[in-house]
C-alpha positions, 0 to 999 in steps of 0.5 A: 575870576568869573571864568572860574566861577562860572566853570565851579557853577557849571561843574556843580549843576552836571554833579547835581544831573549826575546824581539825579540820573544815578538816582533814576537808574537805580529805579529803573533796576528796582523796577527791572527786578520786580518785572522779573519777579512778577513774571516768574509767579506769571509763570507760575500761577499759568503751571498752576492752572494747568495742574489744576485743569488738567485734574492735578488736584484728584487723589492719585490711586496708592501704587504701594497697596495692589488693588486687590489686597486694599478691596475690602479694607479700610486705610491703615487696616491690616489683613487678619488671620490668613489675609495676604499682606 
């Protein structure tokens, strides 16, 4: 009879380290996930500086207006009379 005792104890306690290791790796996945999240917007953030140190925030010249139809005028103004369009 202690025998068998002594093996439900034993039985119970790997069953409790079980649990508790189940538990750890389930963290440890979590925290893989947010590694990999936080290294994605790292990337993303080193894009982003280079856009901006490169210029990438300067207005871009309209290529749908030649430059010489726009001389002159103002945004949204059509030519008058005569103007080329």
């Amino acid at each position: 009879m202690k025998g068998i005792r002594e093996k439900e104890t034993e039985i119970s306690q790997l069953n409790e380290k079980n649990q508790n290791l189940t538990r750890q790796l389930d963290q440890l996945v979590v925290s893989r996930e947010e590694m990999g999240k936080l290294s994605q917007m790292a990337v993303e953030i080193q894009a982003l500086h280079s856009h901006v140190s490169l210029g990438g925030t300067r207005p871009q010249p309209r290529r749908d207006v030649p430059p010489a139809a726009a001389a002159g005028r103002r945004r949204g103004e059509r030519a008058g009379p005569g103007g080329a369009e």
